[in-house]
C-alpha positions in Angstrom: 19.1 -30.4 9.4 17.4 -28.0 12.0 16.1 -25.0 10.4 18.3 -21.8 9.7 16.8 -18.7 11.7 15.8 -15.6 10.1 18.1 -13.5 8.2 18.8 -9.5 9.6 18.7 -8.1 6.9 16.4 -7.8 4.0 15.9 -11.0 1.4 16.4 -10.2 -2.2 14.5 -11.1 -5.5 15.8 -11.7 -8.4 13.4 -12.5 -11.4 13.7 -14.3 -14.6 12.6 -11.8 -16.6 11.5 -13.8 -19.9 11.0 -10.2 -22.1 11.9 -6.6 -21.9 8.2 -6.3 -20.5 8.8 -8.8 -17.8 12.0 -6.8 -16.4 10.1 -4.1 -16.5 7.8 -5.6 -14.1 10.4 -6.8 -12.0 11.7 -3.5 -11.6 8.4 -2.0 -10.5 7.6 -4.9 -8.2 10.6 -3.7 -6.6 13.3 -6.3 -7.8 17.0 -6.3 -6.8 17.8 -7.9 -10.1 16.9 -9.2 -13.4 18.0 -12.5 -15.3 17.2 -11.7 -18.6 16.3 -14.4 -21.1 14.5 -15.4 -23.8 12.2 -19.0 -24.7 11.7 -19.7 -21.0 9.8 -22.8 -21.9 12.9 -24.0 -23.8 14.5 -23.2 -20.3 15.7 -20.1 -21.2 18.2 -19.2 -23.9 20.5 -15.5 -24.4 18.2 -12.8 -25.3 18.5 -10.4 -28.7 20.6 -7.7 -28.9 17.9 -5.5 -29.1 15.8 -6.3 -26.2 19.2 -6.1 -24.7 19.8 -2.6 -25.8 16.5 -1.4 -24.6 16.9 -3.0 -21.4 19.7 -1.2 -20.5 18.1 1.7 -21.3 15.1 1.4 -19.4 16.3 -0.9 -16.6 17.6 0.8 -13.9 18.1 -1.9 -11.4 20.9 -5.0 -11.8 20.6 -6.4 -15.5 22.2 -9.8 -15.3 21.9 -11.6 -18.9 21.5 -15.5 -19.3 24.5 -16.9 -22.0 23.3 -19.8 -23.2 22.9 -20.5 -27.0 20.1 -23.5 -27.0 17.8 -25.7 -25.6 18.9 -29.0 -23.9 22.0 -30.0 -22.5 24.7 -28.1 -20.8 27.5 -29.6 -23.3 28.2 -27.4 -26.1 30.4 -27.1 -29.1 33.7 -25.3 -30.2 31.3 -23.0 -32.2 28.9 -23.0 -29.8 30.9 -21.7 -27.1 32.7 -18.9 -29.7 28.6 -17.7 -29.5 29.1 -17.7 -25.6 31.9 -15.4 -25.9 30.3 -13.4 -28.7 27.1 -12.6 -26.8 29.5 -11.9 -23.6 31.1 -8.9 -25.6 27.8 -7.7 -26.1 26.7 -7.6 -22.6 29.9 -5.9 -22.1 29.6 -3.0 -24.9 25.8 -2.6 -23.8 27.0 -2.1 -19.9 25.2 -5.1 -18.7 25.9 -5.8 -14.8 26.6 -9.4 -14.9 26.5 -12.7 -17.1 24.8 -16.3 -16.2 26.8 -18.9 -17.3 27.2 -23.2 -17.2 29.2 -25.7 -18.9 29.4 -29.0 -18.5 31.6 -31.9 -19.7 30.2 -35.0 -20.4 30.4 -37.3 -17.4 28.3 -34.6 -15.7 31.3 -32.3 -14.3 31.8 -28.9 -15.0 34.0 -27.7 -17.5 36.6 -25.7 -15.8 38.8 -24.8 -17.8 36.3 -22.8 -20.5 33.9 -21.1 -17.6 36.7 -20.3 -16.3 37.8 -18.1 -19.5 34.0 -16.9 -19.5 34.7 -15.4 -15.9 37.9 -13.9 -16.7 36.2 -11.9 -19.9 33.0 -11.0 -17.8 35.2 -9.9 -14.5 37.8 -7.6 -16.2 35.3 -5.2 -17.2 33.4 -5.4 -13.9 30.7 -7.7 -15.0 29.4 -10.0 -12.0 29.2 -14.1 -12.7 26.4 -16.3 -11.5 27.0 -19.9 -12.5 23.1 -21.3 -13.7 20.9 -24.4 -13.2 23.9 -26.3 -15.3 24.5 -26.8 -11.4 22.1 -28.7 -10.8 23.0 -31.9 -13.4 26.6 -32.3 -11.9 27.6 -35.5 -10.8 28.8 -34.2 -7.7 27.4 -31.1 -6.2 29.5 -30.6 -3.6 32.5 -31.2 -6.0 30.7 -28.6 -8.6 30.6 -26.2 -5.4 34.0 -25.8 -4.9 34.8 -25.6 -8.5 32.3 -22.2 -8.8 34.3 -20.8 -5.8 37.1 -21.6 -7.3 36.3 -19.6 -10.6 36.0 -16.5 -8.9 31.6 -17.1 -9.7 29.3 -14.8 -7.4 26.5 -17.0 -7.3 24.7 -20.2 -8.2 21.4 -20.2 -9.6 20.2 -23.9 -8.1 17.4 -26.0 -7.0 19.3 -28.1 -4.8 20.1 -30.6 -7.8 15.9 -31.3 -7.6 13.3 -30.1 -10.3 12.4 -27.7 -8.1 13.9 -25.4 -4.8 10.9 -26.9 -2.5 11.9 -30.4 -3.4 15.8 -29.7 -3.1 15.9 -27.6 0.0 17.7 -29.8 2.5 20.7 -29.7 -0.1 20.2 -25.8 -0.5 20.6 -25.8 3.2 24.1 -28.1 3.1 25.0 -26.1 0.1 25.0 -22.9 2.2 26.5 -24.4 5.1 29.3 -26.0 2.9 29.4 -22.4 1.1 30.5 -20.2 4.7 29.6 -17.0 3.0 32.2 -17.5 0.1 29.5 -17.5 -2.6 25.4 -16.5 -2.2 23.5 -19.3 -3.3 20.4 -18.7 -5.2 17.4 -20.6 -5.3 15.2 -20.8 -7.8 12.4 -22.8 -9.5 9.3 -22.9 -8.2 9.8 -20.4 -6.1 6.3 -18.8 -5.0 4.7 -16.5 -2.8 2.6 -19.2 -1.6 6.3 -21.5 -0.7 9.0 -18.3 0.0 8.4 -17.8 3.7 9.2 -21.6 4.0 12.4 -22.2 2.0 13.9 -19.2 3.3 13.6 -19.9 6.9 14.3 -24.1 6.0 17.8 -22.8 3.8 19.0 -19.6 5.2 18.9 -18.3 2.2 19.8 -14.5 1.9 18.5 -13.8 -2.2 15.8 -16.0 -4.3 15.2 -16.5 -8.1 11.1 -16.7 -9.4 9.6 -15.7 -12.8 6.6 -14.6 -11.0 4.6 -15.3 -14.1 1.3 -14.9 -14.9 -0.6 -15.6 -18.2 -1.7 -13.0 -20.1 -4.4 -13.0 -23.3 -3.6 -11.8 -26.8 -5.6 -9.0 -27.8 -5.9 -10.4 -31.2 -9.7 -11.0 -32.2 -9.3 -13.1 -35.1 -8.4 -16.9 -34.3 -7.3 -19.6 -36.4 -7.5 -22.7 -34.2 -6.6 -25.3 -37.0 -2.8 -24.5 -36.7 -0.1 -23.7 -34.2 3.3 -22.5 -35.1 5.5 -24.6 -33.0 5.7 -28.2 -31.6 5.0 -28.0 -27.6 3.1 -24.5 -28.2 -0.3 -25.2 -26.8 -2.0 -21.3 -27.4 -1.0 -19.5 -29.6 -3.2 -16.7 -28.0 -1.0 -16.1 -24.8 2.0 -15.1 -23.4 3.4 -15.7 -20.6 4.8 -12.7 -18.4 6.2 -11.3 -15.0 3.9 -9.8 -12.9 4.2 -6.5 -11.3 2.1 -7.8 -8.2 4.0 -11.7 -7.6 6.7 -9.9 -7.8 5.9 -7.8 -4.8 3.8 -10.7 -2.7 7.3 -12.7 -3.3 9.1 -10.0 -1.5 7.1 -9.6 1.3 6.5 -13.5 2.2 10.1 -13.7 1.6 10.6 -11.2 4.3 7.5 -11.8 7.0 
């Protein structure tokens, strides 16, 4: 596929904002939007009520909230799926602007009937719907495309059904060709200043999806370096967290 030409008007960022501090950044690098999450290395699961609560109150740009109750797979429970619902209400009662969502049956095809319900409770009250990376494990993306439209999603979060955007950008391109302008796709992972300029020109791509991270040292001074607290935690004397000058260098490769 020939590369799409430049886009009039202005590419958005959204960030995966892994903490309260991280939107915060977002907003100040001068984000459109937020996806707001928790345990990015887990791949990202539904933040606390609270940091919910506060984000609301401090965020004044688009506050989109990931729903999804664990680690792993993209198949989930009776129970698991009440939480889905559960957290949905709260993002609801808080005055959150939208809700990421994905479920998946298990021969790898969505699960229409139940994110279709998830839809329904977010767009009553006004809530915006992007359907996540569970996208990306379908059997059949083109099949899984329709099946978003279908829904009544606004976006998909996806790396072209590759680990990340870069790798999966020829599908990105067919996805937003097959997609005429009936739903924004969103890529995201790996998504870099360094890469941007590239993948937008390649896709077409109108909005993009980075946690313009950067790794930030604990201020404790005291170590004890005969323990971690976690399996898969390698320092415990880190944190990992959006910053305020990616975000900007994002938005203006993703625009040059």
């Amino acid at each position: 596929m020939a590369a799409a030409g430049k886009n009039s008007n202005p590419v958005i960022l959204e960030v995966c904002a892994n903490s309260l501090t991280s939107a915060l950044a977002a907003q100040d690098g001068g984000a459109a939007r937020v996806e707001f999450c928790e345990n990015l290395a887990e791949g990202g699961t539904t933040p606390s009520y609270g940091q919910l609560v506060l984000a609301r109150k401090h965020l004044h740009i688009q506050l989109n909230v990931l729903i999804r109750p664990r680690r792993g797979d993209f198949l989930y429970t009776d129970l698991e799926y009440e939480i889905m619902q559960a957290d949905i209400r709260n993002c609801i009662e808080i005055g959150c602007d939208g809700i990421v969502i994905g479920i998946l049956n298990a021969d790898g095809s969505i699960d229409v009937p139940r994110c279709t319900e998830l839809v329904r409770m977010a767009k009553q009250w006004g809530l915006s719907v992007t359907f996540h990376r569970a996208f990306d494990m379908c059997n059949d993306l083109f099949k899984a495309l329709e099946e978003v439209i279908s829904m009544g999603c606004d976006r998909i979060l996806t790396s072209g059904g590759r680990s990340t955007a870069m790798e999966g950008a020829s599908v990105l391109a067919h996805l937003i060709e097959k997609a005429a302008g009936r739903i924004i796709i969103l890529p995201g992972s790996g998504v870099s200043e360094t890469n941007v300029t590239d993948l937008i020109r390649f896709t077409g791509a109108t909005e993009v999806h980075s946690s313009a991270r950067t790794t930030v040292q604990s201020g404790m001074q005291y170590h004890n370096d005969h323990i971690l607290m976690g399996p898969g935690i390698a320092d415990e004397y880190s944190v990992d967290v959006t910053s305020v000058e990616r975000v900007r260098k994002i938005i203006e490769a993703a625009n040059s």
